[in-house]
N, CA, C and O atoms as a DFTB+ gen file, in Angstrom:
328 C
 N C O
     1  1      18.550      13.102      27.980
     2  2      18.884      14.030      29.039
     3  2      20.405      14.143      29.135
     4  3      21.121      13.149      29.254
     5  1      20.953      15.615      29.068
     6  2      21.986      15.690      29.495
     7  2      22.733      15.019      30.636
     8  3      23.716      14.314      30.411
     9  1      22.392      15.179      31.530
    10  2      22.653      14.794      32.522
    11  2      21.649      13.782      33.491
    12  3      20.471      13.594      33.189
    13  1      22.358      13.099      34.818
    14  2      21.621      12.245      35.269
    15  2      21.529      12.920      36.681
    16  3      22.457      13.451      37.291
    17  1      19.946      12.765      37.162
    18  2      19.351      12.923      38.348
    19  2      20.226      12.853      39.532
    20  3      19.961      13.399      40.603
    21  1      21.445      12.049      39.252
    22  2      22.092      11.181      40.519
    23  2      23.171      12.418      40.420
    24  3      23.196      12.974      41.518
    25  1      23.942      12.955      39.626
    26  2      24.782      14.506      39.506
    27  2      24.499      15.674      40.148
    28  3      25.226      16.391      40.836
    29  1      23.358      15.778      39.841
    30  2      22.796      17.102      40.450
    31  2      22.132      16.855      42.170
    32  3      21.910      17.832      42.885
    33  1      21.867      15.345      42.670
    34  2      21.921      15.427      43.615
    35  2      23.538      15.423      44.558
    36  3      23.611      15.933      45.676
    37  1      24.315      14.993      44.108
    38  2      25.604      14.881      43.912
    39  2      26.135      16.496      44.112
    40  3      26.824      16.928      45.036
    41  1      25.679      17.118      43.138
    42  2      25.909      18.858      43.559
    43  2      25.363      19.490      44.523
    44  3      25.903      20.261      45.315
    45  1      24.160      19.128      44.455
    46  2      23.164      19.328      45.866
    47  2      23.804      19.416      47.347
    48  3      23.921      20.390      48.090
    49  1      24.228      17.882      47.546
    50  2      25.162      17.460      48.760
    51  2      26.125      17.999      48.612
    52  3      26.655      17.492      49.601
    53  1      27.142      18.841      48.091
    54  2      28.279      19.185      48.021
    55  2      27.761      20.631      48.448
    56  3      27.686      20.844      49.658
    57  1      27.426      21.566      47.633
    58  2      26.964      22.519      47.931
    59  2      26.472      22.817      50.088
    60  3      26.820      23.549      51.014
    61  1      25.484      21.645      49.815
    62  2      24.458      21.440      51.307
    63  2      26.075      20.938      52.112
    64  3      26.103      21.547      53.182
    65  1      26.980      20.334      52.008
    66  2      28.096      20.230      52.730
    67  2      29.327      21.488      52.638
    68  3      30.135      21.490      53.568
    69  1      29.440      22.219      51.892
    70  2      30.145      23.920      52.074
    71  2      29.071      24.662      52.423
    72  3      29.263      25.378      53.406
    73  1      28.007      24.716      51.930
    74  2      27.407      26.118      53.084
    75  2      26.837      25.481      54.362
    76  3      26.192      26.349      54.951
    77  1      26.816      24.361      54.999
    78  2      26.647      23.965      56.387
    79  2      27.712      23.572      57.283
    80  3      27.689      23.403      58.502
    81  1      28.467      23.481      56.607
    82  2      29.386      22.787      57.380
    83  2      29.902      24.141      58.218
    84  3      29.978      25.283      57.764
    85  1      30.254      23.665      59.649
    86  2      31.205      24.966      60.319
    87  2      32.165      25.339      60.110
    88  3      32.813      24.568      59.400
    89  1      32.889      26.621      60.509
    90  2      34.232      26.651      60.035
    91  2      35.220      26.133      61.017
    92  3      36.437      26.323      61.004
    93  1      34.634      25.563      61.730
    94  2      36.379      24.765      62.380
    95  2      36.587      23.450      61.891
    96  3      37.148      22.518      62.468
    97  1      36.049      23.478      60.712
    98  2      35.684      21.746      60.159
    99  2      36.270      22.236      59.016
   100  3      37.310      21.658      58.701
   101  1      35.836      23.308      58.166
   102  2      36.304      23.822      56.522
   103  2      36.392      25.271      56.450
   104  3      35.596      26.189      56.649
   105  1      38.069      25.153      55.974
   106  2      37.671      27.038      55.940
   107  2      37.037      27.358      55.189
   108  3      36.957      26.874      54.060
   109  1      36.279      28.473      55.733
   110  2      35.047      29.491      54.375
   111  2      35.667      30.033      53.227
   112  3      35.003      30.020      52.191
   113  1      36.671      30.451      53.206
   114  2      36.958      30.757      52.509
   115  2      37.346      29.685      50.951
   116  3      37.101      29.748      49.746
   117  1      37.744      29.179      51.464
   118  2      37.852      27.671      50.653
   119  2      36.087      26.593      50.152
   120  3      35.955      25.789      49.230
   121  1      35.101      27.019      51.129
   122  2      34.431      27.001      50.746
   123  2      33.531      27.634      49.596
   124  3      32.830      27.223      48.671
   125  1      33.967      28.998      50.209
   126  2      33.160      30.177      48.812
   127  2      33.643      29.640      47.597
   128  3      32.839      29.361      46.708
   129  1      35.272      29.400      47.397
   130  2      35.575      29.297      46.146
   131  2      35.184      28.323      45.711
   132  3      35.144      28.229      44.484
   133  1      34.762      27.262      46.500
   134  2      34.187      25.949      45.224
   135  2      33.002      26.238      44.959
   136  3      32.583      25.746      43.911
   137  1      32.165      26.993      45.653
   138  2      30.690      27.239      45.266
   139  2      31.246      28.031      43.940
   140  3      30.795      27.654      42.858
   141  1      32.405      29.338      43.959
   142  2      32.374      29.882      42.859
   143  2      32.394      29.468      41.924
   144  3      31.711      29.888      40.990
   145  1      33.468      28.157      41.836
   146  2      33.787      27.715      40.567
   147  2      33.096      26.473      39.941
   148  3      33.427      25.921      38.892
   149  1      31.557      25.960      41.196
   150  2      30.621      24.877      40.474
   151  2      30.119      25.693      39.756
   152  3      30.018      25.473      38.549
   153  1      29.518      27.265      40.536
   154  2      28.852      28.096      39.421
   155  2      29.478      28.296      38.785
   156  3      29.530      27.302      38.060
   157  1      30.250      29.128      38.389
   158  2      31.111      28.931      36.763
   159  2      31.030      27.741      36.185
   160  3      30.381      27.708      35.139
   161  1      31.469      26.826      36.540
   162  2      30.862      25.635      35.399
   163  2      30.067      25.383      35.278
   164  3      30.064      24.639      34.298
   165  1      28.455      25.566      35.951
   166  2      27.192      25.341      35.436
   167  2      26.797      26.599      34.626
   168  3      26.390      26.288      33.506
   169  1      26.798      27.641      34.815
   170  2      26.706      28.559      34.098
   171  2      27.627      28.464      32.653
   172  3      28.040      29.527      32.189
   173  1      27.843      27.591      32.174
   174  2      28.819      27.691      30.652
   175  2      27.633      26.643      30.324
   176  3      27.857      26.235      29.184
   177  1      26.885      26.252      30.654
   178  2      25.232      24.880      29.784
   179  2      24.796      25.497      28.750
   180  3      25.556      26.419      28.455
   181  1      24.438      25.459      28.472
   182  2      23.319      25.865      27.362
   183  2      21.882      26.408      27.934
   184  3      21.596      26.136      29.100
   185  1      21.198      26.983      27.328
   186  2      19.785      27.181      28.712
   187  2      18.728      25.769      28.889
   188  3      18.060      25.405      29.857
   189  1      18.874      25.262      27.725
   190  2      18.111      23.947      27.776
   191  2      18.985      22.795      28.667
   192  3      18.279      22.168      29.458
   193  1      20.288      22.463      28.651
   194  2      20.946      22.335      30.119
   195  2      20.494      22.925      31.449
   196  3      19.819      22.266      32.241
   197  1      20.859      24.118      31.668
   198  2      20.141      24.866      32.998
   199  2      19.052      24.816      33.614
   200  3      18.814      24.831      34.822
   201  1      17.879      24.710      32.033
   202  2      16.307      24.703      32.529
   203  2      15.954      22.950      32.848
   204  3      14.912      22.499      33.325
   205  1      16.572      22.565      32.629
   206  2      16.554      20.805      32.989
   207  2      17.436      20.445      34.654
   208  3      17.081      19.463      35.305
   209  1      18.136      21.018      34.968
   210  2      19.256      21.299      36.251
   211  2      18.242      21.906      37.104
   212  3      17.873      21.491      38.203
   213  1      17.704      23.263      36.274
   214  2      16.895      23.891      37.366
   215  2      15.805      23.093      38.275
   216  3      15.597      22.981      39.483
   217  1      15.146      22.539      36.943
   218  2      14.112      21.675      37.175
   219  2      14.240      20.241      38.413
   220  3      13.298      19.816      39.081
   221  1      15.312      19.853      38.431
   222  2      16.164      18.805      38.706
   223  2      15.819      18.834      40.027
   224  3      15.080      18.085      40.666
   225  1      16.811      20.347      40.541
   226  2      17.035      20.626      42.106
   227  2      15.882      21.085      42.426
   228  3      16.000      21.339      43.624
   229  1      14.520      21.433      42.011
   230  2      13.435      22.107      42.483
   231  2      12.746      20.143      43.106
   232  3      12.003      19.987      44.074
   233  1      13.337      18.869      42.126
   234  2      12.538      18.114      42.682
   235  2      13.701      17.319      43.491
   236  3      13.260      16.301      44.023
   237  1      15.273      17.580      43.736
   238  2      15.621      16.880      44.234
   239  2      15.440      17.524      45.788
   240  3      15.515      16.776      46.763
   241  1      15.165      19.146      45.955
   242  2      14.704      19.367      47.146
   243  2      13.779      18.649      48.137
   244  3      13.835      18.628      49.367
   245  1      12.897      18.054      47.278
   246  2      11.660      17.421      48.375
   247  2      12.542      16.420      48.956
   248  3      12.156      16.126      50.088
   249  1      13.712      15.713      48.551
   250  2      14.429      14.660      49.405
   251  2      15.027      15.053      50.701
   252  3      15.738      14.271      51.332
   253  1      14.723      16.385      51.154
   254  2      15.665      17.239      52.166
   255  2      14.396      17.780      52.924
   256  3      13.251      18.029      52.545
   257  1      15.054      17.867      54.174
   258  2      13.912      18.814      55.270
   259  2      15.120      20.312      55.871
   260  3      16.328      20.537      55.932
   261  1      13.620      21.102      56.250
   262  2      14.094      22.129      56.769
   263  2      15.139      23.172      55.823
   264  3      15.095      23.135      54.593
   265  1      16.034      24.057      56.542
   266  2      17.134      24.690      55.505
   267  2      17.700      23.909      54.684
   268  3      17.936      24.478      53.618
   269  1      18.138      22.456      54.737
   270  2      18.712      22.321      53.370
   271  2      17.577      22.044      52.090
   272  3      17.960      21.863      50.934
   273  1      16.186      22.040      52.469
   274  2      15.138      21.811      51.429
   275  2      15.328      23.277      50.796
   276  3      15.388      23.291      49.567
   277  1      15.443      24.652      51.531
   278  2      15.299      25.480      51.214
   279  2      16.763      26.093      50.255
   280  3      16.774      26.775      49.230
   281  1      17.578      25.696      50.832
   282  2      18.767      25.714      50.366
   283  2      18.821      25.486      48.805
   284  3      19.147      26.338      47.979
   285  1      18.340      23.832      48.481
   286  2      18.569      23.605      47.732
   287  2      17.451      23.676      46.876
   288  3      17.672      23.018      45.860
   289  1      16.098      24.326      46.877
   290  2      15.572      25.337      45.893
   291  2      16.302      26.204      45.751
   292  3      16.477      26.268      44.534
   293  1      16.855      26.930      46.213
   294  2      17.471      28.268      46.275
   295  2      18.682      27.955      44.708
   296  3      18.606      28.496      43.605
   297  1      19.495      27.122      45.094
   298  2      20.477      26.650      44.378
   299  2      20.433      27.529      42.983
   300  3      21.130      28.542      42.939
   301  1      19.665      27.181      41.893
   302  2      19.438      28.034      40.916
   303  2      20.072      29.355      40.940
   304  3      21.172      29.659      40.479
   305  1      19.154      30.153      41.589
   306  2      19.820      31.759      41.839
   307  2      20.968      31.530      42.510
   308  3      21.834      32.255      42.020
   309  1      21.473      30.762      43.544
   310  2      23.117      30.863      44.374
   311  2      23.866      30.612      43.389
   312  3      24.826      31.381      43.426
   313  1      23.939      29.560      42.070
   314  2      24.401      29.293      41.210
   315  2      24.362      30.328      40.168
   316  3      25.293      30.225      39.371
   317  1      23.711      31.102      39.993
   318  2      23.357      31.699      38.196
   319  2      23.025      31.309      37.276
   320  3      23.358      31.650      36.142
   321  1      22.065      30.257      37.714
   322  2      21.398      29.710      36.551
   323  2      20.382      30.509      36.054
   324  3      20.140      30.241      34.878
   325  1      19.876      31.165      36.401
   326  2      18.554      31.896      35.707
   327  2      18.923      32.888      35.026
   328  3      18.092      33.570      34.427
């Protein structure tokens, strides 16, 4: 495996900490751009990278309740992985 389980939850929480967090805590704007530029770097994988990532966050979701479970299915498409 490319990568390890413990990374992509690792992205998970980062992600789940810029799109929740408020903005008198982090500016948004500063937020958007790191989402931009994790996606840009996950999007340069290979698809057999991606389809293993994808796979990843579809099961690291069940560790989460409510919007961030949903969130982080979502991840894939917010990212450009597909």
């Amino acid at each position: 495996m490319a990568h390890s389980h413990h990374l992509i939850k690792v992205i998970a929480d980062m992600a789940i900490f810029l799109e929740f967090t408020d903005e008198h805590s982090l500016n948004p704007d500063a937020a958007v751009e790191m989402m931009e530029h994790i996606a840009a770097e996950l999007q340069q994988l290979t698809d057999d990278e991606k389809g293993s990532i994808i796979d990843s966050f579809a099961e690291i979701a069940k560790a989460y309740r409510g919007d961030e479970s949903d969130f982080v299915k979502a991840l894939p498409d917010t990212l450009g992985l597909h």
